[in-house]
C-alpha positions as CSV (number, residue, x, y, z in Angstrom):
1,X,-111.6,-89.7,18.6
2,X,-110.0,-92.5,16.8
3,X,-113.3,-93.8,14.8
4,X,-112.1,-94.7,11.6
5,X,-114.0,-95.1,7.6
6,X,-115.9,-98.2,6.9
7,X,-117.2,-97.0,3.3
8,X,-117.0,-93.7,1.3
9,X,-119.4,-92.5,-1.7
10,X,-120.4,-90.1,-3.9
11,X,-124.6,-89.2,-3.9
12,X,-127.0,-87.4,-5.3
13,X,-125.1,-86.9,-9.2
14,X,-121.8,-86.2,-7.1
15,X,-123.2,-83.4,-5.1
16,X,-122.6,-84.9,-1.7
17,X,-120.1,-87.4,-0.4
18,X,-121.6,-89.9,2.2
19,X,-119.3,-91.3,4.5
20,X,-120.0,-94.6,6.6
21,X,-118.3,-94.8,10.1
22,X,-116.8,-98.3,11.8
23,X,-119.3,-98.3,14.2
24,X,-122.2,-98.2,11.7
25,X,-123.2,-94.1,11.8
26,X,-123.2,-91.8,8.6
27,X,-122.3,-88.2,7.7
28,X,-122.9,-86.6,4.5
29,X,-120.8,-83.5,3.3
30,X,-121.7,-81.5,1.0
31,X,-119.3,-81.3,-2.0
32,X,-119.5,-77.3,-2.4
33,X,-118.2,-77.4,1.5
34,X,-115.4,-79.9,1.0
35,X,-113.8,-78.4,-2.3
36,X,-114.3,-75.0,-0.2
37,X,-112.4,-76.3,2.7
38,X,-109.9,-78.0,0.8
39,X,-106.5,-78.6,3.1
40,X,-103.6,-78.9,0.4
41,X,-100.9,-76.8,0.7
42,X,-102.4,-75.0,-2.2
43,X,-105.8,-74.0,-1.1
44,X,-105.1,-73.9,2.6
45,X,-101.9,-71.5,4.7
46,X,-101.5,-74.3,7.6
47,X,-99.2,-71.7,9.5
48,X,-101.4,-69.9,9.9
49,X,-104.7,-72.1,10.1
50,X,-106.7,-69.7,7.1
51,X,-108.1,-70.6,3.8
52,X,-106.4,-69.7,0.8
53,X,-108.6,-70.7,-2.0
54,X,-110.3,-67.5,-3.5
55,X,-113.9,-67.4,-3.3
56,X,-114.6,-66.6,-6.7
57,X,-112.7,-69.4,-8.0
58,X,-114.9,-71.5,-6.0
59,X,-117.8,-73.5,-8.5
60,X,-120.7,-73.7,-5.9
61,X,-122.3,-76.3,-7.8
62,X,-119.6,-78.6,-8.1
63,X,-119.6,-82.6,-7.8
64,X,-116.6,-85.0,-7.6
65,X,-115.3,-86.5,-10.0
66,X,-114.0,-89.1,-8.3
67,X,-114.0,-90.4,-4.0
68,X,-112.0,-93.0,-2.4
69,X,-111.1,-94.6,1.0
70,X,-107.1,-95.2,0.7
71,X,-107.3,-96.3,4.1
72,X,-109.5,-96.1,7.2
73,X,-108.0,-92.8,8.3
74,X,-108.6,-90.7,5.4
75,X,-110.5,-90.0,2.0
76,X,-109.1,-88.8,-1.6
77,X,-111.3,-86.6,-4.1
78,X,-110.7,-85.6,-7.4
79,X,-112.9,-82.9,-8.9
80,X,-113.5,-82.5,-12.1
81,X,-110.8,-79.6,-12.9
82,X,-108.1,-82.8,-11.4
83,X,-107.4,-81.1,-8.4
84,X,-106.9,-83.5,-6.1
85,X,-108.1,-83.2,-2.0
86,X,-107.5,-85.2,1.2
87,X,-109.7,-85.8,4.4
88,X,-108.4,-86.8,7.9
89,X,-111.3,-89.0,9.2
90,X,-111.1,-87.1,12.6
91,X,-111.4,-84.0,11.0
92,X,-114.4,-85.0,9.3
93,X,-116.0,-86.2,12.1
94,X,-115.7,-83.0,13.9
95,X,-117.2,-81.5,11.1
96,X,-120.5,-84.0,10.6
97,X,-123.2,-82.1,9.3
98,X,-125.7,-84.0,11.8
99,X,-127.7,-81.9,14.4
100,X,-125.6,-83.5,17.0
101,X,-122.4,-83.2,16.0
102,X,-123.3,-79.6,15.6
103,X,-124.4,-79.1,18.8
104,X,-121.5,-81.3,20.4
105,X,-119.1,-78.8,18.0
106,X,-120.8,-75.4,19.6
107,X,-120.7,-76.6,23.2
108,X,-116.6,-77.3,22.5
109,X,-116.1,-73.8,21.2
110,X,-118.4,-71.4,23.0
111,X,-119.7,-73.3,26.0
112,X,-123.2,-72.0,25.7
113,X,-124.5,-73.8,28.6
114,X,-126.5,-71.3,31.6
115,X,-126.6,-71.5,35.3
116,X,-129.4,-69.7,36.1
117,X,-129.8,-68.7,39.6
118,X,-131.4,-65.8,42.0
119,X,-131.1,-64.7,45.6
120,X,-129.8,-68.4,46.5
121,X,-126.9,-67.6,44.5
122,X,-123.5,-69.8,45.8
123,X,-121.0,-67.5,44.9
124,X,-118.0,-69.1,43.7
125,X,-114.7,-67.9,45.1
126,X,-111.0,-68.5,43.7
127,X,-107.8,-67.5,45.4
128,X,-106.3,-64.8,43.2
129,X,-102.7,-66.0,42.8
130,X,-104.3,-69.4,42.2
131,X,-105.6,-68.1,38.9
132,X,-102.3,-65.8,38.1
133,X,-100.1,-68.8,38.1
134,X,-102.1,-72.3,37.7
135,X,-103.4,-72.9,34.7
136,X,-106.6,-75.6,36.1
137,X,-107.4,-72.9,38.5
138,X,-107.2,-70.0,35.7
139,X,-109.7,-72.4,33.0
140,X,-111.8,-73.4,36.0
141,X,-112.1,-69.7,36.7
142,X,-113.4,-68.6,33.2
143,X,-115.3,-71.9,32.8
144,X,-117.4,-70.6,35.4
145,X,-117.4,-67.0,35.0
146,X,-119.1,-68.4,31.4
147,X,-122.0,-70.7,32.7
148,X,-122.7,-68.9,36.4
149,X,-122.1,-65.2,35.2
150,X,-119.9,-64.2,38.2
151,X,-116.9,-65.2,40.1
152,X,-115.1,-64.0,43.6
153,X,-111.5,-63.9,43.3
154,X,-109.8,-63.3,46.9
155,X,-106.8,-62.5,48.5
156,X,-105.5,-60.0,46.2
157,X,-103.3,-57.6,47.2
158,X,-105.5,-53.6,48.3
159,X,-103.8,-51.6,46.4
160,X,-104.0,-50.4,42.4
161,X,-102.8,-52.3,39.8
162,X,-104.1,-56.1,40.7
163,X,-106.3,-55.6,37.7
164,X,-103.5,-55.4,35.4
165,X,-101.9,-58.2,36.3
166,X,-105.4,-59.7,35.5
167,X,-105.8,-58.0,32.0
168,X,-102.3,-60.0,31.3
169,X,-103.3,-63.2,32.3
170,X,-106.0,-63.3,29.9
171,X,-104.4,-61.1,27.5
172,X,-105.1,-57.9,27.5
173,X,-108.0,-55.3,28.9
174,X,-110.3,-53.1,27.4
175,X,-109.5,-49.3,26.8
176,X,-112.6,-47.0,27.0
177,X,-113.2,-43.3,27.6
178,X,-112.7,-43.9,31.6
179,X,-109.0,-45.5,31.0
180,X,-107.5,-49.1,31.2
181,X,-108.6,-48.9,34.8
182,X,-110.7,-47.2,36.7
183,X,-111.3,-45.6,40.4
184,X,-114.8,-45.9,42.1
185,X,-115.2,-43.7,45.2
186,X,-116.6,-40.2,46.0
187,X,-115.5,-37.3,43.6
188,X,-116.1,-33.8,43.4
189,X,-118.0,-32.9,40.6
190,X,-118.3,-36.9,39.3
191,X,-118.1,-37.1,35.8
192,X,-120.4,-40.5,36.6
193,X,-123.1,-41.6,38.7
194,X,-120.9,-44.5,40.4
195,X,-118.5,-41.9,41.2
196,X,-120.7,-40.6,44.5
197,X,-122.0,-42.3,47.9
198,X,-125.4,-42.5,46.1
199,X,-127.4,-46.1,45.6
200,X,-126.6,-47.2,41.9
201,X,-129.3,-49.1,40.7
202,X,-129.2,-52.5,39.0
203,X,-127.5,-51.6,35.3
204,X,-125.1,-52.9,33.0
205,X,-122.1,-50.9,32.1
206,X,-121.8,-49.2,29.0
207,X,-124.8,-49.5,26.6
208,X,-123.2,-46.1,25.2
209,X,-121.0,-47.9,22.9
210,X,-122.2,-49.8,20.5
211,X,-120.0,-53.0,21.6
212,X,-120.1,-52.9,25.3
213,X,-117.6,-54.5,27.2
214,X,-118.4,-57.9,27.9
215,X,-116.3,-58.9,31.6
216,X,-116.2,-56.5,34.5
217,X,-113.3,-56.5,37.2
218,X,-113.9,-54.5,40.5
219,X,-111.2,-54.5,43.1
220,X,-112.0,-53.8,47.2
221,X,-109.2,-51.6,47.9
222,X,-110.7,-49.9,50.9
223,X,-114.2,-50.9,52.2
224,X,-116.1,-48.4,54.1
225,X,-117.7,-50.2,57.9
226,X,-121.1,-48.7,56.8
227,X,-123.3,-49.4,53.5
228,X,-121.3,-49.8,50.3
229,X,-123.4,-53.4,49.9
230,X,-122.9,-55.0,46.1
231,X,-126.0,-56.2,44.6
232,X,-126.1,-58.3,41.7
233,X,-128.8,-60.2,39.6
234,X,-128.9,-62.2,36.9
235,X,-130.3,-60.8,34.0
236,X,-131.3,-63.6,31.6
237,X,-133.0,-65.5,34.6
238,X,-135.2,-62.4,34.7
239,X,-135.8,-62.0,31.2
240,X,-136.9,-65.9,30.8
241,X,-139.3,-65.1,33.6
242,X,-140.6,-61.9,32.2
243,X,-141.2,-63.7,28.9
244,X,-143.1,-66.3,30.6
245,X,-145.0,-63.7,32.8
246,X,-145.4,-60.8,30.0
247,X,-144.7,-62.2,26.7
248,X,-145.9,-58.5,25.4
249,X,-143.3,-56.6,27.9
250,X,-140.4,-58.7,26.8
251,X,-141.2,-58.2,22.8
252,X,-141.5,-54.2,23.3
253,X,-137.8,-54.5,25.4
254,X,-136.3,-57.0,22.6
255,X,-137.3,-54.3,19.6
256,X,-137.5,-50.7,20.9
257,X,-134.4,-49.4,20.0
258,X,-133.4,-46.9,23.5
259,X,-131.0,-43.9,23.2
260,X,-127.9,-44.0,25.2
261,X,-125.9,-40.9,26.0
262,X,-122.3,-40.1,27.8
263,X,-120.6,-36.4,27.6
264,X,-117.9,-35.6,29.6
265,X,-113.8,-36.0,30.1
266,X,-111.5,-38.5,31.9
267,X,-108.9,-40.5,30.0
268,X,-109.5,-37.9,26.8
269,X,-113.0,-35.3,26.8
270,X,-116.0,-37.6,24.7
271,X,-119.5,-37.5,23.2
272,X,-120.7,-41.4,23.5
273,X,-124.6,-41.8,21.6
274,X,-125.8,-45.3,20.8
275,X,-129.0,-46.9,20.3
276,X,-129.2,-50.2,22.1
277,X,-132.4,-52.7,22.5
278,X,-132.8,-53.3,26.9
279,X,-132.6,-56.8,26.1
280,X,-131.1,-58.3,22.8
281,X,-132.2,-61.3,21.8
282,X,-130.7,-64.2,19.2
283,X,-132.9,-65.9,16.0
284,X,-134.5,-67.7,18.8
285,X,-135.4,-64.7,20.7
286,X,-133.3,-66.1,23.8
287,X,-131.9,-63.0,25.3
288,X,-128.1,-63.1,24.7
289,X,-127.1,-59.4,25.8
290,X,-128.9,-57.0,28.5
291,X,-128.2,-53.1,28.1
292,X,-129.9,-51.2,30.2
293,X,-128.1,-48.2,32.5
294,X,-130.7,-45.9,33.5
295,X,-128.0,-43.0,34.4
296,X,-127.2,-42.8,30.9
297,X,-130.5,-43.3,29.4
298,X,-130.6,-40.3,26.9
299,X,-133.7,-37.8,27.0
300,X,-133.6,-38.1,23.3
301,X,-136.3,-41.1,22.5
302,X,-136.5,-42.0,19.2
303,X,-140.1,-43.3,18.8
304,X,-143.0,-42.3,18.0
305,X,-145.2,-40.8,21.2
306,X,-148.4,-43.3,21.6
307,X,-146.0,-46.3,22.2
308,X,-143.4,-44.2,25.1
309,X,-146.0,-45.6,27.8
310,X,-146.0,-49.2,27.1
311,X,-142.6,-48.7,26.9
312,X,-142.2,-47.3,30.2
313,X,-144.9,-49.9,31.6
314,X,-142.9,-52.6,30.0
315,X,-139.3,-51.5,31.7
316,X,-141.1,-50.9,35.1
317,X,-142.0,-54.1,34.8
318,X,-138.3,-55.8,34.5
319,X,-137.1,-53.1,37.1
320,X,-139.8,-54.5,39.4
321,X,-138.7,-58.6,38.8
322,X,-134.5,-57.2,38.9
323,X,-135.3,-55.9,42.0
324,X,-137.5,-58.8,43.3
325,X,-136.3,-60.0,47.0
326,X,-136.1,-63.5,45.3
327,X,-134.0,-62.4,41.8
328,X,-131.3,-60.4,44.0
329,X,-128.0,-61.0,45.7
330,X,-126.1,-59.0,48.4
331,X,-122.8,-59.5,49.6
332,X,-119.8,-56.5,50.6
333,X,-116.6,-56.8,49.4
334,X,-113.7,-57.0,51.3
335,X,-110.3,-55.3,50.5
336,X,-108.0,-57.4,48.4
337,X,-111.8,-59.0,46.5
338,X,-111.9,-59.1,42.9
339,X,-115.3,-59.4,41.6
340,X,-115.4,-61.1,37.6
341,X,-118.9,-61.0,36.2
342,X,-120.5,-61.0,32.8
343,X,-121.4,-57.4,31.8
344,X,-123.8,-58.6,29.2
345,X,-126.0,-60.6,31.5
346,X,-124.9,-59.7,35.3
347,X,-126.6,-56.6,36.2
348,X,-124.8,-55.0,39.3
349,X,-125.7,-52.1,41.9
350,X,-124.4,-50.6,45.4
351,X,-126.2,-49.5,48.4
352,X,-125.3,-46.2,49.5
353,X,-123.0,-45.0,52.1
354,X,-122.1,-42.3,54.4
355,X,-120.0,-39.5,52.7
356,X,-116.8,-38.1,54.4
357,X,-114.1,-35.6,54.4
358,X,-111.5,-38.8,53.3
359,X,-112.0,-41.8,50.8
360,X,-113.8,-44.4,53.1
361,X,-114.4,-46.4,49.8
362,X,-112.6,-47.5,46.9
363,X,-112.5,-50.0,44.2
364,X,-111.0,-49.9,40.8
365,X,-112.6,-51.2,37.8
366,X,-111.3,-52.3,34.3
367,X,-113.1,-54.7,31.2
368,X,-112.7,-56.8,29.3
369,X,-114.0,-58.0,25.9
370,X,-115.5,-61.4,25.9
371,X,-113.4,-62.6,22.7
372,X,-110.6,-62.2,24.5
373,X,-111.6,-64.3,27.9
374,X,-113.2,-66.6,25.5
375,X,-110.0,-66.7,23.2
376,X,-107.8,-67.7,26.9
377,X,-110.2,-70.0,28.0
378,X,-109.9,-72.1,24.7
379,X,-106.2,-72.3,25.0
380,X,-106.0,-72.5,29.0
381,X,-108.4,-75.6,28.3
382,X,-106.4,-77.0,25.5
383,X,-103.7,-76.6,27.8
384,X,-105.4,-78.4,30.6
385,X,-107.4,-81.0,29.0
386,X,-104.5,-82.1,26.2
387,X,-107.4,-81.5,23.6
388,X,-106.9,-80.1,20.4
């Protein structure tokens, strides 16, 4: 970006500064934003990227006192108290208040864009060491995992600790109440559902806590030759189409708050309650988080009795389109798989299988939070793309 300033000026009594681009666009900044944002040594700690000016100091109905274009590249305010402040062009441009340049500026940092799909679902597959040691493999990895909500990485070795080596390629993993990694297979006296031969049905993990993990790693170790099938669907697809198909349903699952339960031991003995909405939805009621488990759905239901049935009516519902032959997707993992998928929107499930006197089945599982995917994906891409 390399667009420099035609014309700078001062507007409405000094409470905006409008700027005027070589190619003929505008962007207006409001003056309260640039004395806030100030990036003088002064105002702003540029080791460590963070504001330094003190709120309270801050005059939010301030106006320049003066505005000028030294050169193309850059403008020069004084405000009234004489402090004085300086603009890169390409920083303000970044920055451009427009509904465009705000939308360009949210797709750069949190890649917002969906790919919705059902039982027709491509999954994408990776080599493992591919994304351990290439960078462009690694950023095309999590650039996917973000807009397709699941990724296959194969060739891994079948045996414990792969996932680690994962947690330190994008930073670090998640602890919870289970440990920094986890072992699926058949248990005497399971201390969770997932921890049997039984079918699990389509959940997300975690709506316990009240920040559930957002990535999910599950590693074939040992696959047993009958049952043990992985099902996964995509949750937002289905809650767009139950919106369309039940606008009611989807408003009682977007506000009824559920109660969420999990007793037990395994890394250190817990007692996990939370109150989570089955799908949690943004200021534009878009559903941007699904937490539903229905193993650890609590007893407890905190609402009053005459609306439990729509509720009920309203979850069968979803159940009924997540476990739609169209919404679905089957596959079995093999040993040395590592399934990646978006606990927030991915809901996943198993078939059952035959139950022995030896482990014919085992993965092991580990999270991840999504700041700290999202946080290696920026700099893997920065890396990759030389952009800044």
């Amino acid at each position: 970006m390399n667009l420099g300033i035609q014309k700078v000026e001062a507007l409405d009594a000094g409470h905006f500064v409008r700027v005027e681009w070589e190619d003929g666009s505008e962007s207006r900044y409001p003056c309260v934003w640039l004395r806030d944002n100030c990036q003088c040594p002064h105002c702003f700690l540029r080791s460590a990227r963070a504001r330094k000016l003190v709120f309270e100091d801050l005059d939010v109905n301030i106006v320049v006192k003066e505005v000028s274009l030294p050169d193309r590249k850059k403008i020069s305010i004084t405000w009234p108290d004489e402090h004085a402040s300086e603009y890169e062009a390409e920083w303000l441009k970044k920055r451009c208040f427009s509904e465009e340049a705000r939308a360009e500026m949210r797709e750069y940092l949190f890649l917002p864009e969906c790919q919705y799909w059902g039982s027709d679902l491509q999954l994408p597959e990776i080599p493992f060491e591919e994304i351990i040691y290439n960078d462009e493999s690694a950023c095309k990895w999590l650039c996917t995992l973000k807009k397709v909500g699941i990724v296959l990485l194969t060739g891994a070795a079948p045996k414990q600790g792969e996932l680690i080596k994962l947690g330190h390629r994008i930073g670090f993993l998640r602890l919870t109440f289970y440990g920094p990694t986890w072992q699926v297979q058949d248990k005497a006296d399971a201390n969770n559902v997932a921890y049997t031969t039984g079918k699990l049905c389509f959940h997300t993990d975690y709506p316990v806590l009240q920040h559930p993990p957002g990535v999910q790693f599950l590693h074939c170790i040992k696959q047993t030759a009958a049952g043990g099938e992985s099902e996964v669907v995509d949750g937002f697809h289905v809650a767009n189409k139950l919106k369309k198909q039940n606008p009611q349903a989807y408003q009682i699952l977007s506000s009824t708050a559920v109660d969420y339960t999990d007793i037990g031991a395994d890394y250190c003995d817990f007692a996990v309650q939370c109150k989570q909405r089955i799908i949690d939805v943004d200021s534009r009621g878009q559903a941007v988080r699904i937490n539903y488990n229905n193993a650890t759905r609590d007893t407890v239901f905190d609402i009053p009795a005459e609306e439990v049935r729509p509720f009920y009516a309203a979850l069968k519902e979803f159940d009924n389109l997540l476990n739609s032959a169209e919404h679905k997707f089957t596959y079995k993992l093999r040993p040395g798989d590592i399934v990646t998928f978006d606990n927030w929107r991915v809901l996943h499930g198993r078939q059952s299988y035959p139950s022995g006197s030896e482990v014919t089945r085992h993965l092991e599982g580990a999270y991840a939070d999504w700041d700290v995917v999202m946080s290696r994906l920026r700099l893997l891409r920065k890396s990759v793309l030389n952009r800044d």
